[in-house]
N, C-alpha and C positions, 0 to 999 in steps of 0.2 A: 369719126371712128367707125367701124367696120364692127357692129355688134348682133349677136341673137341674146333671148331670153326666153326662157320657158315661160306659158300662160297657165296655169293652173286652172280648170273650166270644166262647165258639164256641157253637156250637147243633148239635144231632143232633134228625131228625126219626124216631121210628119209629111206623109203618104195620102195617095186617097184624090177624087175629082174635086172635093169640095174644101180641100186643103188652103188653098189663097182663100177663099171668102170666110171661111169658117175664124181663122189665124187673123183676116184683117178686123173682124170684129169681134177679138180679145183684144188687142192691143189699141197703144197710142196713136200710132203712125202710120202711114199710107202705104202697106201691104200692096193694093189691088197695083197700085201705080207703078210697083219696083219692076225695072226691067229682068232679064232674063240673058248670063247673072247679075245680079246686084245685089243690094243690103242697105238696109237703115238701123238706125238707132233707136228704140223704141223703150216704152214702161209697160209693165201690165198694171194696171189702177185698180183701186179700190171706191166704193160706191162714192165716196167723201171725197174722190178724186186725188189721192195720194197714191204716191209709187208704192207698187207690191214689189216688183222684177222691174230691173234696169239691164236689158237684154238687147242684143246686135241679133236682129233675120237675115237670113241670106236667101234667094231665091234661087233655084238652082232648076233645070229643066223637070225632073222630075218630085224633084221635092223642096220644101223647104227647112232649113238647118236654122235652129237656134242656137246660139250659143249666151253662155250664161258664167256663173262666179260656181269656181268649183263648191259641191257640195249642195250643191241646189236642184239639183235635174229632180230629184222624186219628187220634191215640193211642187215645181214648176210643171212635171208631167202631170200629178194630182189635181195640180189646179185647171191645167185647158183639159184635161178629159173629163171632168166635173162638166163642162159645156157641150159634150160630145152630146145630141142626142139620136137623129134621124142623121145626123151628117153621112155621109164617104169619107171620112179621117181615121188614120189609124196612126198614134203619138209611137213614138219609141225613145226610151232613152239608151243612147251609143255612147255614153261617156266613158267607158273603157274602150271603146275602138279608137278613140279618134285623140292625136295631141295637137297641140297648139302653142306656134311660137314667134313673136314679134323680134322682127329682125329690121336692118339698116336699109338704109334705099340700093345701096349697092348691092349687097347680097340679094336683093330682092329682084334685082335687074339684071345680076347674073342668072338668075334660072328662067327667065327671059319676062319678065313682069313688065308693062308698058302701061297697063289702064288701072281704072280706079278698080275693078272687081273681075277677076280671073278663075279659070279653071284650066289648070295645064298640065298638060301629059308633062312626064318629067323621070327620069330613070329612079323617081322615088312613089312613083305612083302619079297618079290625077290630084294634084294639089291646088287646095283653095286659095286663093290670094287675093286681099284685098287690104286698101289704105285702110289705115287705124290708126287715129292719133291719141298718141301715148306717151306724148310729150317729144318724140324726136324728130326732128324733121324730115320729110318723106318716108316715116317707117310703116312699116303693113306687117299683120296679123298672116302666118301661112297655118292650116289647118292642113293635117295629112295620118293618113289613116294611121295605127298604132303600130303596125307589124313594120311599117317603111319607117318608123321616127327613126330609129339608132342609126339608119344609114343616113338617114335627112341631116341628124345632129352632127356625123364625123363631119360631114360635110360645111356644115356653118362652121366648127372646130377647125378647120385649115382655111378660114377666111373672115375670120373674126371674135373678137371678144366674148367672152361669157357674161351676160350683166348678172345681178341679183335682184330678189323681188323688192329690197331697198333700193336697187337704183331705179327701177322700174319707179315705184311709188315716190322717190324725188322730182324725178320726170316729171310725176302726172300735177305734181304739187306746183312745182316752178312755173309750169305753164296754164295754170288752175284750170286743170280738165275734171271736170266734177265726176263721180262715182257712186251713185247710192249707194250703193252697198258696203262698200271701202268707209267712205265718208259718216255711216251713219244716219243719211238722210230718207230712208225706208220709210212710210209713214206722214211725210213731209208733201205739200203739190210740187209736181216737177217745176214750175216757173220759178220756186224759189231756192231750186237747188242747183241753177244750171241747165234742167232738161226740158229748158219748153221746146229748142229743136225739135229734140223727138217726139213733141204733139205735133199730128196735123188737124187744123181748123175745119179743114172743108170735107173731112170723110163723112161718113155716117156714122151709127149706134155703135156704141161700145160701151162697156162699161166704164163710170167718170165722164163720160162725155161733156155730158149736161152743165156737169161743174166748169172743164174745159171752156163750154161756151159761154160761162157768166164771164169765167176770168179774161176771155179774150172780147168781149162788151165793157170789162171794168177797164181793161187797158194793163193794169199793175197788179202785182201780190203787193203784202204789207211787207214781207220781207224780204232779201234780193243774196245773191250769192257774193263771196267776197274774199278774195287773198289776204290773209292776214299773215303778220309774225308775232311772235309769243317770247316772252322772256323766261319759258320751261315748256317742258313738256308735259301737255294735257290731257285727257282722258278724252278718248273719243266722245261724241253727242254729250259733252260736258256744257251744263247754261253757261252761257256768256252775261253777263249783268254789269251795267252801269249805276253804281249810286243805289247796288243793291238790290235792282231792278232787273228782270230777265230780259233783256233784251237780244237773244238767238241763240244758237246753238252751235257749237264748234264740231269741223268735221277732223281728217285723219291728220295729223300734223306730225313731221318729222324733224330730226338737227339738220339743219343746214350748214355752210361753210359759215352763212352769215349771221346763223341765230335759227329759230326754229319757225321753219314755214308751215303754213295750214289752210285750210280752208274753211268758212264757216258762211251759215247763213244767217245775216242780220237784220235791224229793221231796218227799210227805206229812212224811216225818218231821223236817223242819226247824223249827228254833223261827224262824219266820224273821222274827220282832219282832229276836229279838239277833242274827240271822244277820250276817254278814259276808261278801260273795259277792261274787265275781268275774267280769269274762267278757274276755276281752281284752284285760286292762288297764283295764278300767273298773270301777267299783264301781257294786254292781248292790241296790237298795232294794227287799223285796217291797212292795207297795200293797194290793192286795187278794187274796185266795183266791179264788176261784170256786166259792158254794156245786153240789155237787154235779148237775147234771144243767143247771144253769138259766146255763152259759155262754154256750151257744147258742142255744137256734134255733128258727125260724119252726116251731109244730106245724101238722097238717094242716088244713089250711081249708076251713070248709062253711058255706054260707049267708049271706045277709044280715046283717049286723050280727056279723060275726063280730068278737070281736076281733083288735087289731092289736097289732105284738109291740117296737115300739121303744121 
């Protein structure tokens, strides 16, 4: 089916020579590496090594674009200009310039989209495009400045479906594409929520590093990400508990045709075929495990014909 949706999101612009080094040591992921354009999937961590921001960079010739969960941009600009010191960086938030909408592969290939991460002249402006899986197969994220959306939009409107932010978050659920922020897992290490993608092992200093590098010498977290269905609907970051026992936490969980799907992080060490789990009052089913590493996320994108990740 032939669909768009609106993204609801903030955007940070940062400018400046020393924009890639400064940017690759805030974050998780391998900044210096991303070609020109590209993007990755990244966290901003906490000392403890927990997700602050679950954020997509983009590298673009002049600058690099963040993009993030609406409502967030003043936090997220307060927190990297807090590092600004001697740098050449100058942060901006454009989250009033710029919208954002996840559309179908076809639509996406009508305005002439071919690679993993674009930027195309287009009679709606220079618009970003790039794969983003969000549950549909071959769909991509197009970012296009504010003043061109309305003409962007008539145009998806005579060739495709309207989704809602419920179909969007069924998507993300059925295919259990994890989301700190959606999910409730802020606060949590990315390896146990889905995002160790967006750690890379071999950069340098960053904030949480350190911790990054114990966990990837331990091999494992204690807890691991997991599709579950539920026999009600639960309160997001509601404990999950066996026998009264906390064992993890449950993430964004919606109705399904089949029952109600969700996401949660639980422990490794549950047999959770016989498990018997709790969350709210609801009886909680694991579905799937999440093999290791491959919950997530968009790797870095280069070139023509790259692949794409849904």
């Amino acid at each position: 089916m032939a669909f768009y949706a609106f993204i609801s999101s903030s955007a940070l612009r940062v400018t400046g020579s020393d924009r890639v080094p400064f940017v690759h040591g805030q974050v998780s992921n391998d900044v210096r590496g991303l070609p020109t354009p590209g993007m990755c999937r990244s966290a901003i961590l906490n000392a403890k090594g927990q997700v602050e921001y679950d954020i997509r960079i983009y590298r673009r010739e002049a600058d690099l674009y963040i993009h993030a969960h609406a409502g967030l941009g003043a936090a997220l600009l307060e927190r990297l200009q807090r590092y600004v010191v001697f740098d050449d960086v100058k942060l901006s938030d454009i989250t009033d310039k710029i919208s954002v909408y996840h559309v179908s592969h076809d639509i996406a290939a009508g305005l002439g989209f071919t690679d993993a991460v674009q930027l195309l002249p287009s009679d709606f402006g220079t618009l970003l495009i790039a794969s983003v899986a969000r549950g549909f197969a071959g769909g991509a994220d197009i970012h296009v400045l504010r003043d061109h959306a309305p003409a962007l939009e008539e145009h998806f409107k005579a060739r495709g479906a309207l989704l809602s932010p419920i179909d969007l978050e069924l998507a993300r659920l059925r295919a259990a594409l994890p989301d700190a922020y959606l999910d409730g897992f802020l606060e949590r290490l990315p390896q146990e929520c889905g995002l160790e993608g967006a750690v890379s092992y071999k950069k340098g200093c960053y904030i949480g590093q350190e911790i990054m590098a114990r966990l990837e010498a331990r091999g494992n977290t204690r807890y691991a990400l997991q599709r579950v269905m539920l026999s009600a609907l639960a309160p997001v970051g509601g404990a999950v508990t066996q026998s009264g026992k906390n064992v993890g936490q449950l993430g964004a969980n919606l109705q399904d045709s089949d029952g109600v799907i969700g996401l949660a992080v639980l422990r490794r060490d549950l047999n959770e075929l016989d498990a018997v789990l709790e969350v709210d009052g609801a009886r909680l089913r694991v579905l799937e495990t999440m093999p290791k590493g491959e919950a997530c996320v968009e790797p870095m994108f280069a070139g023509r014909n790259a692949p794409t990740v849904d």
